[in-house]
TORLOTI-870382 format. One line per field, with one value per residue (C-alpha): x, y, z; residue in three letters; residue number from 0. Coordinates in pm, whole numbers, plus 32768, in hexadecimal, padded with zeros to 4 digits. Last residue first. Layout:
residues N
px: [X,...]
py: [Y,...]
pz: [Z,...]
residuo: [ALA,...]
num: [NUM,...]
***
This chain:
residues 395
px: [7C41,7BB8,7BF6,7B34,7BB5,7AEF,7AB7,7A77,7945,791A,78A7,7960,7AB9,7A45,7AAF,79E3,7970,7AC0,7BB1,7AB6,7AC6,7C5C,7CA9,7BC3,7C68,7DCD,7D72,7CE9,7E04,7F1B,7E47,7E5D,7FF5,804C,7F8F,8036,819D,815A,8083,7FBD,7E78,7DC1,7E7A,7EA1,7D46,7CDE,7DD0,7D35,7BC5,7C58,7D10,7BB5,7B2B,7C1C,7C27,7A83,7AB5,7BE9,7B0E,7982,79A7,7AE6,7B54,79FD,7A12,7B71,7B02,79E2,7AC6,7BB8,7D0B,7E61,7F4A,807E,81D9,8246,8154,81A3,8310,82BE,81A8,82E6,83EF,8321,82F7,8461,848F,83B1,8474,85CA,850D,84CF,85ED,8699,85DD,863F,87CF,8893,8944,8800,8880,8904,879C,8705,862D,862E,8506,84A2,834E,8337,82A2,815F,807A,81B2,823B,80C5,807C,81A1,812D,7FD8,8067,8182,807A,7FA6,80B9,810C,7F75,7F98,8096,7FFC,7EAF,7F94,8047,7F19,7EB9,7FFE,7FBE,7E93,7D3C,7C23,7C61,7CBE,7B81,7BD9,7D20,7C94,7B7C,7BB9,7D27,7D89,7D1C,7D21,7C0B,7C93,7DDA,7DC1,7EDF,7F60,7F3F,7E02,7EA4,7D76,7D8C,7F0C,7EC0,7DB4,7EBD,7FD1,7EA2,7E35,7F9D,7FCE,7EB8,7F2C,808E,8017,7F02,8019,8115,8249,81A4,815D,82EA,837A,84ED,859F,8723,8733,86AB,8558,8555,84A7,8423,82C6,81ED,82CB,8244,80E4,80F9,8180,8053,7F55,7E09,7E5C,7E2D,7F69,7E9A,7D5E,7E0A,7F04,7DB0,7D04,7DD4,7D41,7C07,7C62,7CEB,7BF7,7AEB,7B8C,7BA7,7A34,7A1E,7B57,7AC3,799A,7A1D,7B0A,79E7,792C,7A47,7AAD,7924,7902,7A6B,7A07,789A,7936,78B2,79E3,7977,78E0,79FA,7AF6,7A08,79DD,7B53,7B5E,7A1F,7AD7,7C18,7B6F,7B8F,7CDD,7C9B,7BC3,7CB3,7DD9,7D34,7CB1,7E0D,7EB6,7D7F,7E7C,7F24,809A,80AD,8222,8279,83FD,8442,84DA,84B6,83DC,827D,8149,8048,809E,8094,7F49,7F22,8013,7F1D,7DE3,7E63,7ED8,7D79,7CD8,7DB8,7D80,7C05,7BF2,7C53,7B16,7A48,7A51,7A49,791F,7939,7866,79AF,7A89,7BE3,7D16,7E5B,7F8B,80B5,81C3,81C0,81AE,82E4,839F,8340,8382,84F3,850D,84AE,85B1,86AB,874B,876D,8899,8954,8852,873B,876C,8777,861E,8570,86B7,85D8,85E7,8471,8505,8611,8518,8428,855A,85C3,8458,840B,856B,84D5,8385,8445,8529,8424,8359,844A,84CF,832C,8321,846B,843D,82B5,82D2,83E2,82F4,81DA,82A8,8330,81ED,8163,8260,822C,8088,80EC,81ED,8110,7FE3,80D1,80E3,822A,835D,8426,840C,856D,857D,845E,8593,8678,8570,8542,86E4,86D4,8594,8696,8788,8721,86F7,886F,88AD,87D6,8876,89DC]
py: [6E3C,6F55,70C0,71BF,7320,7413,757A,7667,7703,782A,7995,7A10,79D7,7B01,7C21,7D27,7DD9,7DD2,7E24,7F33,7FE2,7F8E,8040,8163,8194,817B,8275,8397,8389,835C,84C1,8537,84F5,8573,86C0,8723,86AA,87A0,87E6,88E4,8848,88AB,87DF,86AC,869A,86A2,8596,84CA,851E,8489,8351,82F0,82F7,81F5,8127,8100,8091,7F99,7EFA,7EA3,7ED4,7E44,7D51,7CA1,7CBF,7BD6,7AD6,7A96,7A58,7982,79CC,7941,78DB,79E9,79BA,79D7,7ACA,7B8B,7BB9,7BF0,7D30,7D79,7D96,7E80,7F99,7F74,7F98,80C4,8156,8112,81A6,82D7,831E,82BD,83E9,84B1,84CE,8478,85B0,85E4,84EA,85FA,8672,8535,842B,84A5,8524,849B,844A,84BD,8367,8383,841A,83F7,82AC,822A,8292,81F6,80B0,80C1,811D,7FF1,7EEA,7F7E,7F3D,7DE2,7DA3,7E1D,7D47,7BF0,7C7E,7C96,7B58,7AAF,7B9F,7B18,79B7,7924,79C3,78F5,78B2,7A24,7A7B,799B,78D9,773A,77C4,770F,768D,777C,7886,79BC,7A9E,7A34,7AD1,7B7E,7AC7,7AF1,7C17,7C6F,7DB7,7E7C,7D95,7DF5,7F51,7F5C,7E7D,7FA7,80C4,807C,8045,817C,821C,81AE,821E,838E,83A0,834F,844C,83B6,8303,84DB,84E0,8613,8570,8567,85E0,8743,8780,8714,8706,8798,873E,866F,87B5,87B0,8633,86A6,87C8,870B,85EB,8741,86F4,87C1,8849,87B4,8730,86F0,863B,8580,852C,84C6,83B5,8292,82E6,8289,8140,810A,8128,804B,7F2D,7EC8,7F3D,7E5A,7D3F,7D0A,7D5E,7C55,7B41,7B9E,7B7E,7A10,79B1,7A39,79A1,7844,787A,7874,7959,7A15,7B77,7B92,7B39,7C13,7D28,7D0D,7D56,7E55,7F0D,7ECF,7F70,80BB,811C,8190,828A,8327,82C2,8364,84B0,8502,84D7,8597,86B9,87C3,8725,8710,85DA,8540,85B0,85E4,874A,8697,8543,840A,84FC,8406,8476,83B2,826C,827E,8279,8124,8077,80F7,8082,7F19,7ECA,7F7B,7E73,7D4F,7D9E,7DF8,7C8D,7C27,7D32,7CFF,7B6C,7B52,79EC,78B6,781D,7852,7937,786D,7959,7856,78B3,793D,7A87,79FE,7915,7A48,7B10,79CE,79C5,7B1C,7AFD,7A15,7AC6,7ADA,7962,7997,79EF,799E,78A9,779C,782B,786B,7828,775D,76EE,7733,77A8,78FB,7914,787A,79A9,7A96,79F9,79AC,7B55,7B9F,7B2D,7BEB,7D26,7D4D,7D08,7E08,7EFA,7F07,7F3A,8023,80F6,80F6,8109,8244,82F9,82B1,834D,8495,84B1,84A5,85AE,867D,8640,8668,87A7,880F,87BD,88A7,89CC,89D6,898E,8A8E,89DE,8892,8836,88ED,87F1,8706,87E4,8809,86B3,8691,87E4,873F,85D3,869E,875B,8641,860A,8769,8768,8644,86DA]
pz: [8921,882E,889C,893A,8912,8A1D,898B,8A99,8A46,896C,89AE,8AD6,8A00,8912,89AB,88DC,89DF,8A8D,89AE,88FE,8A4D,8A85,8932,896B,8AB9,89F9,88D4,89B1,8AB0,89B2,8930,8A77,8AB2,8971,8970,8ACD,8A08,8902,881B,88C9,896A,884C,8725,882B,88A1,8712,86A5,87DE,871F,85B4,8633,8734,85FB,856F,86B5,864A,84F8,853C,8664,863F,84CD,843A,852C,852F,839F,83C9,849E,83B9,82AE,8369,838E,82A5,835F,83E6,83E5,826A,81EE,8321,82D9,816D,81A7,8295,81CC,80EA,81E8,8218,808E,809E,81B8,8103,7FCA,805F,80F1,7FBD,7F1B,7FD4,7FB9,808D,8135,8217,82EA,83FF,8439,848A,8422,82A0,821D,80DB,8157,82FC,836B,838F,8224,8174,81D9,8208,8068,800B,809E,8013,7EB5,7EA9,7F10,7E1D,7D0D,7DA2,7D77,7C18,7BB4,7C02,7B5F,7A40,7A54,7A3A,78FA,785E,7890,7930,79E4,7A26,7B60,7BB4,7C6A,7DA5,7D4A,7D77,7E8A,7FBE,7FF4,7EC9,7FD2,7ED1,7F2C,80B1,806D,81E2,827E,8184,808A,7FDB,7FA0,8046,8144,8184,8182,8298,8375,8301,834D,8451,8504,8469,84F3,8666,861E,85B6,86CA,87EA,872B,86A8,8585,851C,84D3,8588,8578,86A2,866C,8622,879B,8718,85B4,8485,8367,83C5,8341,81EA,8177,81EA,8110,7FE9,7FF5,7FB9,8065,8193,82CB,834F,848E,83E3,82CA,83C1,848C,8337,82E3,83E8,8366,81FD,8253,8351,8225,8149,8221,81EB,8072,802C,80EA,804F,7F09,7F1A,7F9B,7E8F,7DA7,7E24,7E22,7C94,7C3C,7CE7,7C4B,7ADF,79C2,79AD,7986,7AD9,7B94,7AAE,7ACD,7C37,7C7C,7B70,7C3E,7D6B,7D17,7CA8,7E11,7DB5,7CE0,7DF9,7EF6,7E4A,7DAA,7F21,7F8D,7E7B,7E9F,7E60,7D41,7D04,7BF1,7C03,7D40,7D55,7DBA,7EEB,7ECE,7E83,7EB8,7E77,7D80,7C68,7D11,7D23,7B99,7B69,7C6D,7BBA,7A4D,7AD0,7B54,7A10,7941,79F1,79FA,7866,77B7,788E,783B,76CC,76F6,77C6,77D8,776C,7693,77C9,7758,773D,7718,76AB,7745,76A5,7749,788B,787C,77E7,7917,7A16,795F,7993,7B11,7B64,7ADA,7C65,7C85,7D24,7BF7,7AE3,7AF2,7BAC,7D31,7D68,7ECC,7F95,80BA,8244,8294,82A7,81B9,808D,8101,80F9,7F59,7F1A,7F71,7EE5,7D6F,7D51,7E13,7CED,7BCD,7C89,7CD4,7B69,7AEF,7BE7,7BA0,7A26,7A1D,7AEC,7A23,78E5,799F,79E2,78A6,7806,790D,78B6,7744,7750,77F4,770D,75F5,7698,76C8,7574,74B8,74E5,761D,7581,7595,76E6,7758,7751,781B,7935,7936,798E,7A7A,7B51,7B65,7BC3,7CB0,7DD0,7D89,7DD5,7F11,7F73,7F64]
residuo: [UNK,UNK,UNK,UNK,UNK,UNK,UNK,UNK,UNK,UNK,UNK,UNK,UNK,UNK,UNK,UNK,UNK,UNK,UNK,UNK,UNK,UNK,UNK,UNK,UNK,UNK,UNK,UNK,UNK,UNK,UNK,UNK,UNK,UNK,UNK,UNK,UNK,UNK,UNK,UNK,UNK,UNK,UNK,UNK,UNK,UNK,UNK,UNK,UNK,UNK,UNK,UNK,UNK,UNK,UNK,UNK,UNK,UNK,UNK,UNK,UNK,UNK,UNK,UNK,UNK,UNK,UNK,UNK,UNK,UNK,UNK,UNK,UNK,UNK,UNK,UNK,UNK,UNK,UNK,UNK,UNK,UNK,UNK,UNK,UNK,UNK,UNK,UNK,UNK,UNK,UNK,UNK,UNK,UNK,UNK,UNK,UNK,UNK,UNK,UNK,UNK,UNK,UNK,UNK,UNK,UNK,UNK,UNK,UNK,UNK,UNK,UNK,UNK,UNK,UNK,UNK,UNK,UNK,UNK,UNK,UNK,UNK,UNK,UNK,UNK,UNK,UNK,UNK,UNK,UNK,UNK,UNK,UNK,UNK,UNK,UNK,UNK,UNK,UNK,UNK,UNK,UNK,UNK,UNK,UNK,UNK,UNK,UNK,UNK,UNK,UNK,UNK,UNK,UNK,UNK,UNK,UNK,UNK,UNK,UNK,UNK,UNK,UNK,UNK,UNK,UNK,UNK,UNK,UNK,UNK,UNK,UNK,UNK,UNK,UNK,UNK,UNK,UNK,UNK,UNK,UNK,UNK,UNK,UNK,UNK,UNK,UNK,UNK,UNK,UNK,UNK,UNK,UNK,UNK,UNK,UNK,UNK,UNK,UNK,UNK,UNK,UNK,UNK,UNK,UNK,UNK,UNK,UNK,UNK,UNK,UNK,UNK,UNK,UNK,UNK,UNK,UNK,UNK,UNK,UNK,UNK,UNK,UNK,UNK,UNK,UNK,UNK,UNK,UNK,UNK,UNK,UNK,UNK,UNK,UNK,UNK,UNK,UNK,UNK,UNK,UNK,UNK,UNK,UNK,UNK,UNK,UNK,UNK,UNK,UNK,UNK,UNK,UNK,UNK,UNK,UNK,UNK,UNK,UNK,UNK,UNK,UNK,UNK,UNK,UNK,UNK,UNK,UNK,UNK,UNK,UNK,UNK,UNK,UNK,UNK,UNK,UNK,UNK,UNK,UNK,UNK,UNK,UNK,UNK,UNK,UNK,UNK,UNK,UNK,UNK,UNK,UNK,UNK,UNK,UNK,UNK,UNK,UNK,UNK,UNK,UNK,UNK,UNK,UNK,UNK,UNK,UNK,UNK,UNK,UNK,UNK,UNK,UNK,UNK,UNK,UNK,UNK,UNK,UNK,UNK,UNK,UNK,UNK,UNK,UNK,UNK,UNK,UNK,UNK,UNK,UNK,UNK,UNK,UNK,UNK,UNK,UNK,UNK,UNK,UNK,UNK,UNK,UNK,UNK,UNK,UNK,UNK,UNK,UNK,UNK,UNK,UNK,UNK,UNK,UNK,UNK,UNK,UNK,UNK,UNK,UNK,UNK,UNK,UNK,UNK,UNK,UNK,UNK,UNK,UNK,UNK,UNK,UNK,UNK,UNK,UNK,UNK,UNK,UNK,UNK,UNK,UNK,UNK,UNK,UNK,UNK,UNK,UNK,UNK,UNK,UNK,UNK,UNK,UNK,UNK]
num: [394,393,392,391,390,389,388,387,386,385,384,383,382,381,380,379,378,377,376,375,374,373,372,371,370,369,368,367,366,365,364,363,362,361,360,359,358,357,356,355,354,353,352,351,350,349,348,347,346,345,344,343,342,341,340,339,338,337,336,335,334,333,332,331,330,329,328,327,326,325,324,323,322,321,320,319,318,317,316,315,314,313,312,311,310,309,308,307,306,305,304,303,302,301,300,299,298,297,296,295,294,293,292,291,290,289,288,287,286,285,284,283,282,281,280,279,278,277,276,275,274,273,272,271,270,269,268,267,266,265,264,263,262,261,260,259,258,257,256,255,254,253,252,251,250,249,248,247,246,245,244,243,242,241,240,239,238,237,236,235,234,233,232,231,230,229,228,227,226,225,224,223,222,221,220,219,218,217,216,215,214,213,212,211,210,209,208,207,206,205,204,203,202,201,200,199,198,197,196,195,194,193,192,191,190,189,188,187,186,185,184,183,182,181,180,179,178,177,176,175,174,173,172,171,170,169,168,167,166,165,164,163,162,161,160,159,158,157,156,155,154,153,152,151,150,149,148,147,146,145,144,143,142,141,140,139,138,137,136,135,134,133,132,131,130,129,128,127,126,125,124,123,122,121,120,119,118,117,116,115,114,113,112,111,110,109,108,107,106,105,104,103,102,101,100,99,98,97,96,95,94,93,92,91,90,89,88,87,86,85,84,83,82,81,80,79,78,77,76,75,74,73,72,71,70,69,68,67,66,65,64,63,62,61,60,59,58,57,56,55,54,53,52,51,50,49,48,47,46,45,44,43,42,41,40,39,38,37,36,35,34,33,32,31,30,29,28,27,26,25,24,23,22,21,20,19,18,17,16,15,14,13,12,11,10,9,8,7,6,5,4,3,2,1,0]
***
């Protein structure tokens, strides 16, 4: 039943290239792949306006509000009404900006999010662009983020925008390179680029029942971890939304930024939110797998969705417990500890390819990861270095 589900959607674009079957190769190409994008936008731009109004619905939930409940039944039009709101909005550029470059960031930023999602497999037979360097095509797209994130500072004249993209870039650069470390152990292990491949090595099951998902391996749940707290920086997410502390920096490098092209850079970091976490459910947590053998009835792709939307669940769950950190707090975590654990992710990968993959390989590479853990725990134990504070208070 799930595989003939899953076929459907391949037989339904199959049946409108059929229309076409006689032009040049070249038109059905430039089809496909217009078929594919427009599928993209649908879903993305649905889950977006979906996820933009449950996140004040669960946040509301958690510090014991209403969120929305005007617009529509249970305030669930919420996000149309914001949409229209943005539309109509007058779009105030500064007098002394760059006003070529700043109509482009918003639109660059919303460009590389909607290309990495291309890459990602939703189902079987369901990968919108099949290329053999997928990952390599994801972070290299990807990495275009900074350059739209300094082009929007630059562009608008305005040394809140310049400090809040400095500060962006900063930190994207910083957490970018555990986030790519912490995926090469599935790409060494799978010994491949292609985001297929790694999908079909985490397919089977222990006993029928245990799925072979690389987050149950010690090197596999320690890269994840990585690679979640990596992601969430990288999405300028609390509690690392320090480009955007309105407490410090009015919005960081979107100060100068109203109406539709506000709502743009708005979109674009839900869009990179959606990437990063379908990225970790293929790269860690089996992709469209289901979680056991019996489950494969439903169909794929809501496997992968009910991961994403787990995944999701929790970039809100933290937003809503944790404060916002300090900058310098946040580099310390990023070089003396997140860089380091991910090495230690690629050579306990290693220990557990040669030492057999199985329960042997476990046990040493839980070995490698936990004394690395407790030497960086206590070098970099920080309570030796400050005096007790004493609070003094005014009789």
């Amino acid at each position: 039943m799930s595989s003939v589900l899953d076929q459907m959607f391949v037989h339904g674009k199959r049946w409108l290239l059929s229309w076409i079957a006689g032009a040049p190769n070249s038109v059905i190409q430039i089809t496909s792949s217009l078929i594919n994008i427009i599928a993209l936008l649908a879903v993305f731009l649905t889950l977006f306006a979906l996820i933009s109004v449950l996140e004040r619905k669960i946040l509301a939930r958690m510090q014991n509000r209403y969120g929305p409940n005007r617009v529509g039944p249970f305030g669930l039009f919420q996000p149309i009404a914001d949409g229209i709101k943005m539309l109509i909005k007058e779009d105030i550029v500064p007098a002394r900006a760059d006003k070529i470059v700043h109509f482009l960031a918003p639109v660059v930023l919303a460009a590389v999010a909607i290309l990495t999602l291309g890459v990602i497999p939703y189902g079987r037979n369901m990968t919108p662009f099949t290329i053999d360097g997928g990952i390599l095509f994801f972070f290299a797209v990807g990495s275009a983020t900074e350059l739209a994130v300094f082009m929007a500072g630059w562009a608008s004249n305005n040394k809140f925008s310049m400090l809040g993209a400095m500060r962006a870039i900063a930190q994207m650069f910083s957490y970018e390179l555990p986030l790519i470390i912490a995926v090469l152990p599935v790409v060494m292990v799978v010994g491949s680029l292609m985001p297929d491949r790694i999908v079909a090595a985490q397919g089977e099951y222990t006993l029928g029942i245990v799925p072979r998902w690389f987050v149950f391996t010690p090197w596999g749940a320690t890269a994840f971890i990585l690679f979640f707290v990596s992601g969430l920086v990288e999405s300028n997410r609390t509690p690392f939304d320090v480009p955007e502390g309105e407490s410090e920096i009015v919005a960081g490098h979107m100060t100068e930024y109203s109406g539709f092209k506000y709502a743009t850079f708005f979109m674009a970091e839900y869009l990179g939110m959606f990437a990063v976490s379908g990225l970790a459910v293929t790269m860690f947590l089996g992709g469209w797998h289901a979680p056991a053998r019996v489950l494969e009835v439903v169909p794929s792709y809501v496997w992968f969705f009910a991961k994403l939307s787990a995944l999701l669940f929790v970039y809100i769950w933290l937003r809503a417990t944790l404060p916002r950190t300090r900058v310098d707090q946040m580099m310390n975590v990023a070089w003396k500890f997140m860089l380091p654990m991910a090495f230690t992710c690629v050579i306990a990968a290693a220990v557990w390819h040669y030492a057999g993959r199985g329960l042997r390989g476990w046990l040493w590479s839980l070995f490698v990861i936990v004394f690395v853990y407790s030497a960086l725990s206590i070098l970099l134990d920080t309570r030796r270095k400050f005096a007790p504070r004493v609070y003094r208070f005014a009789e």
